[in-house]
VEXSEVEX-937233 format. One record per residue (C-alpha): residue number from 1; residue in one letter; x, y, z. Coordinates in Angstrom, 3 decimals, padded with zeros to 6 digits, always signed. Example, Ala and Ser with C-alpha at 12.3 -4.5 7.8 and 13.67 -1.06 7.14 Angstrom:
BEGIN
+------+------+----------+----------+----------+
: resi : resn :        u :        v :        w :
+------+------+----------+----------+----------+
:    1 :    a : +012.300 : -004.500 : +007.800 :
:    2 :    s : +013.670 : -001.060 : +007.140 :
+------+------+----------+----------+----------+
//
This chain:
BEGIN
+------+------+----------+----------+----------+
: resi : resn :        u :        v :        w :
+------+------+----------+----------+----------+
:    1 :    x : +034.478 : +055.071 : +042.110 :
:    2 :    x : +032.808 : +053.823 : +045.002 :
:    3 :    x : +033.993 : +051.876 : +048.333 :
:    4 :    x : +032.220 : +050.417 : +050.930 :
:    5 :    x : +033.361 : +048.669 : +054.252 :
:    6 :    x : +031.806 : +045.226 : +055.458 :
:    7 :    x : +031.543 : +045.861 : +058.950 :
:    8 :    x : +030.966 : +042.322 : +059.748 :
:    9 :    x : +034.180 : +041.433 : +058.081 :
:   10 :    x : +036.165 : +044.319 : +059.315 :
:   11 :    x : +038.514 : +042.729 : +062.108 :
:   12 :    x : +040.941 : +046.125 : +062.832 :
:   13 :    x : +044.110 : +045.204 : +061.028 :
:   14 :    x : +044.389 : +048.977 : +060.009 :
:   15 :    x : +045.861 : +048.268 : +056.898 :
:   16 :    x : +043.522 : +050.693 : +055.260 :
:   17 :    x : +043.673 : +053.407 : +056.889 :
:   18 :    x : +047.632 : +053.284 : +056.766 :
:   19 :    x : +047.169 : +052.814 : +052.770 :
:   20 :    x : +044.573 : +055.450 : +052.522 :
:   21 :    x : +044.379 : +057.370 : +055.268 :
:   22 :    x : +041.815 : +060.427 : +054.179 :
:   23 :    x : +039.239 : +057.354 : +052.624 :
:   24 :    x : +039.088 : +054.898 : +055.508 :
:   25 :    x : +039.115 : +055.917 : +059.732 :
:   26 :    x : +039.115 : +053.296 : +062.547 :
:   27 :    x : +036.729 : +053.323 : +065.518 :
:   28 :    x : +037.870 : +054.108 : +068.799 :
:   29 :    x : +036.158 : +051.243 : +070.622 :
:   30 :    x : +037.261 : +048.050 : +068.512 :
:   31 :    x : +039.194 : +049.568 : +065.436 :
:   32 :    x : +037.214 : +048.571 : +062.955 :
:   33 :    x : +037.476 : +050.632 : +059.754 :
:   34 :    x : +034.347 : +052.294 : +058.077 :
:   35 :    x : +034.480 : +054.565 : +055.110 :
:   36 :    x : +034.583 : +058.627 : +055.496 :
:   37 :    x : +032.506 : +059.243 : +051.926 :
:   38 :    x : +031.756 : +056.279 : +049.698 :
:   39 :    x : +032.540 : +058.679 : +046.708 :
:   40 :    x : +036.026 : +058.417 : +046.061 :
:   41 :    x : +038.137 : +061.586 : +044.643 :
:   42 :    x : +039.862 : +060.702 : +041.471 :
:   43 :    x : +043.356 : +061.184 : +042.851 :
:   44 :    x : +043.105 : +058.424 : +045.742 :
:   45 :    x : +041.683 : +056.121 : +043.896 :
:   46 :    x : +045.093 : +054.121 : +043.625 :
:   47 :    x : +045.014 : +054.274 : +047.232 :
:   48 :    x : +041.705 : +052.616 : +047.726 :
:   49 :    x : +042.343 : +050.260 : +045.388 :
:   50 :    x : +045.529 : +049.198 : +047.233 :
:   51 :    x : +043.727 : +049.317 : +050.532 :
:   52 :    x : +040.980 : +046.773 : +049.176 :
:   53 :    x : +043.818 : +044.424 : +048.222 :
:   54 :    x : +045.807 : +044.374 : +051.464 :
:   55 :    x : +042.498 : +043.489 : +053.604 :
:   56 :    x : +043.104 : +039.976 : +055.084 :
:   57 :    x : +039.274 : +040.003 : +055.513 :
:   58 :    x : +038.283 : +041.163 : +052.157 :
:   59 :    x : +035.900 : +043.391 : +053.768 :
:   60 :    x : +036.491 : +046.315 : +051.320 :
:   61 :    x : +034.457 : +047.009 : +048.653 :
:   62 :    x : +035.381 : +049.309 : +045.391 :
:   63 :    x : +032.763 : +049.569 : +042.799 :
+------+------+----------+----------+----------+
//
């Protein structure tokens, strides 16, 4: 599995990086998210998942 962060849909709610905190990490200038490594582990996969659905933007990507 795969994600990817839109960062022209990111707006900084944070939800992902409270849902998956080793997959996603926020900027310190406008916390926006972007992804750490696109490749994601088997075992936070859930997590990613979960993230994806709790964006408001829809700016994450799992493929």
């Amino acid at each position: 599995m795969k994600v990817r962060v839109d960062a022209q849909r990111c707006q900084g709610h944070t939800l992902c990086a409270m849902a998956a905190p080793e997959v996603f990490e926020l900027s310190d200038i406008d916390g926006h998210a972007s992804v750490v490594d696109e490749d994601v582990p088997a075992d936070l996969e859930e997590k990613v998942r979960e993230a994806a659905r709790s964006c408001p933007e829809q700016a994450i990507t799992v493929f």
